[in-house]
Structures are given as C-alpha cells and as structure tokens.
C-alpha angles and dihedrals in degrees: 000000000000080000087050100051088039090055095049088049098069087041091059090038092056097043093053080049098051088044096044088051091048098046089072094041088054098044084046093059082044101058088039095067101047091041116130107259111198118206122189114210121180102204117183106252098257096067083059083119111035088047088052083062096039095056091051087061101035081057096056097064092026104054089154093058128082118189123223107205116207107186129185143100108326095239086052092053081045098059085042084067107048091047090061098264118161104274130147101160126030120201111188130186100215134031096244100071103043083047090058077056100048093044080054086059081232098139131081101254112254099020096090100108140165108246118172141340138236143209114216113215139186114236146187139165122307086244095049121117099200101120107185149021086254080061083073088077098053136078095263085075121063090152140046118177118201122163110257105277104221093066109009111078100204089057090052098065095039085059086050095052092044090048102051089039087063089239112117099069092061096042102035091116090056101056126112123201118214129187084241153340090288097055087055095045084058094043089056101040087051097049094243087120122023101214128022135189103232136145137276091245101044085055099048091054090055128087099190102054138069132214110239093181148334112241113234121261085237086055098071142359124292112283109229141161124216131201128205144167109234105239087226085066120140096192106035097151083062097046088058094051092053087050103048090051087061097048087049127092088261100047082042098047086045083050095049087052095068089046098273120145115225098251094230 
C-alpha cells in the first residue's frame, strides 16, 4: 500500500511538472500572436487622406498592427531611404523614384506593384475668376505653383505639360517651386499663388479651391503610383499583407473614394 501512495505521488508530481512547463509555452504563443507589430510606411503627401481612411480599415481586421506614416515628396522619402531610414512599405507617387529603389536593389523582389493613378489639375480659389490654363499668360496670374520637379513628382509632370503646351517659356518668371503637392495646395487656397498642379485627388479633398482644367493624359507621362515592400524590413510578412489589402478590391474601392483610378 505504502508502494502504491508513493507511486501516485511522482505521478502527480510529474503531472503538476508537465503542466507547470506548458502553462508558459502556452501563454508565450499567446502573447505572440497578439504582440504589437509597427510598420513604417513612407506614402508621397498627397495620399495624406486616403491613407487617414486606409489605416481605420486596415485597423479593424489587423488589431495587432499599428501603422507609422512617413509623409513627404516622393524623391525625399526616397533619399530617406537610401540613407537607412524605417521604412517597411514605400508608396511613391511617381515611378522614378521607386525605380532608383529598385536599381539600389533595395526592394524585396515581387512586391513592386502598380498600385493607383492619378489626374493632375490646375487649380485656383474658389473666388477666383481665371478660367483656363491660357489665363497663365495673362496678367490675372503672377504666380504659378507647381511642386520642384526634380523630386517632386507632381511638379514633374506639370513641367512636362507646360512644357509640351509651349507655355513655360513664356511663363517661366512667374513659376513657384513647393517641397511637395500639398505646399502648393496651401499656397493656392491662401492666395499666395493664383493657380497650382495638383492632383485630382488632392483637389477633390479641398473646399476652398476650383478646378480650372485637367491636363490631358498625351501631355504628360502616365501618373502612377507604385507600391513596394523595403528589403531592410524587419517585418516583411507584415508589410505583404499591408500591401496586398491595398491592392485588393477593399484597399482599391477606399482609394477610389478620395479620387484615386484603379492602376489596371
């Protein structure tokens, strides 16, 4: 009988052992899995809004994931970048700049994507009476604000329509350069400038503007935006996942509500 308790002891002994060891295993794939996960996404400026929305409904599946938004020009996020910034997931507004990215053999390879287009627009005040882009060579306009061409990319196709319109020249004096689409969306709505290139979806997001005219598609190149997840990632699963919700009909419909064309 003694033989018999003693036996039962080290059973029990060993049970409340084996249970003891898998309690904290347990508790460690828990809290794995509901761990904070931060990912850092450099988006051009002018996605500031749609991203606001994004990042609500990204939230609702993803309660694990908090998004870091880096906004700014695309060919500053660019040199950020290069220079070893954050940064899981990179959202340009124009191909240049991904493509310096992806000649630095700094993406993860599949995951540059199209991802949206854009319309590009001349604007002015809501009480302005300017009422076309011929209007920029007349004395109503002292100011035209386009983004800096060489790394914004806004400004770069508003060069280019100026250019192949046979306007700059004529209007070259009368140019202001911003850090980005929504420097030149403040410098219109306050007066500082009388006209601003900005997108269609930046427009479309402003009450105290008016759209003058959309530029045509053969006046400049194709506005697109590209997607793609940074190779120094450390959380480059993550970051896929985040990508592919915005290529999906949900992260596309959310995009076409701030005035964004799905890219296909």
């Amino acid at each position: 009988m003694k033989k018999i308790f003693i036996i039962w002891g080290v059973i029990v002994s060993l049970t409340l052992s084996l249970v003891g060891c898998s309690k904290p295993k347990a508790e460690s794939e828990n809290s794995k899995q509901t761990s904070k996960v931060e990912l850092n996404i450099s988006a051009a400026a002018s996605l500031k809004e749609a991203m606001a929305k994004i990042e609500e409904e990204y939230s609702k599946d993803n309660k694990n994931v908090k998004l870091v938004i880096n906004y700014g020009s695309s060919g500053s996020l660019q040199k950020q970048i290069e220079q070893g910034a954050p940064c899981d997931v990179f959202i340009s507004a124009g191909k240049k700049q991904m493509n310096a990215l992806d000649d630095g053999n700094l993406l993860v390879e599949g995951t540059y994507k199209d991802l949206v287009k854009n319309d590009l627009v001349l604007i002015t005040n809501k009480d302005s009476n300017i009422k076309n882009i011929d209007d920029l060579n007349t004395n109503k306009v002292k100011h035209v604000a386009i983004g800096e061409p060489d790394s914004v990319p806004a400004g770069k196709y508003a060069d280019e329509v100026l250019t192949n319109l046979n306007i700059k020249s004529l209007i070259n004096d009368k140019l202001v350069f911003a850090k980005d689409v929504k420097e030149v969306l403040a410098w219109t709505q306050s007066k500082n400038a009388e006209v601003g290139f900005v997108y269609y979806s930046d427009a479309l997001n402003s009450k105290d503007i008016k759209i003058i005219e959309t530029t045509k598609e053969d006046t400049h190149s194709p506005i697109i935006y590209p997607i793609a997840v940074i190779k120094d990632s450390k959380e480059v699963d993550e970051a896929k996942k985040f990508e592919e919700f915005l290529l999906s009909d949900k992260g596309q419909d959310v995009l076409k509500d701030f005035g964004y064309k799905n890219s296909k």
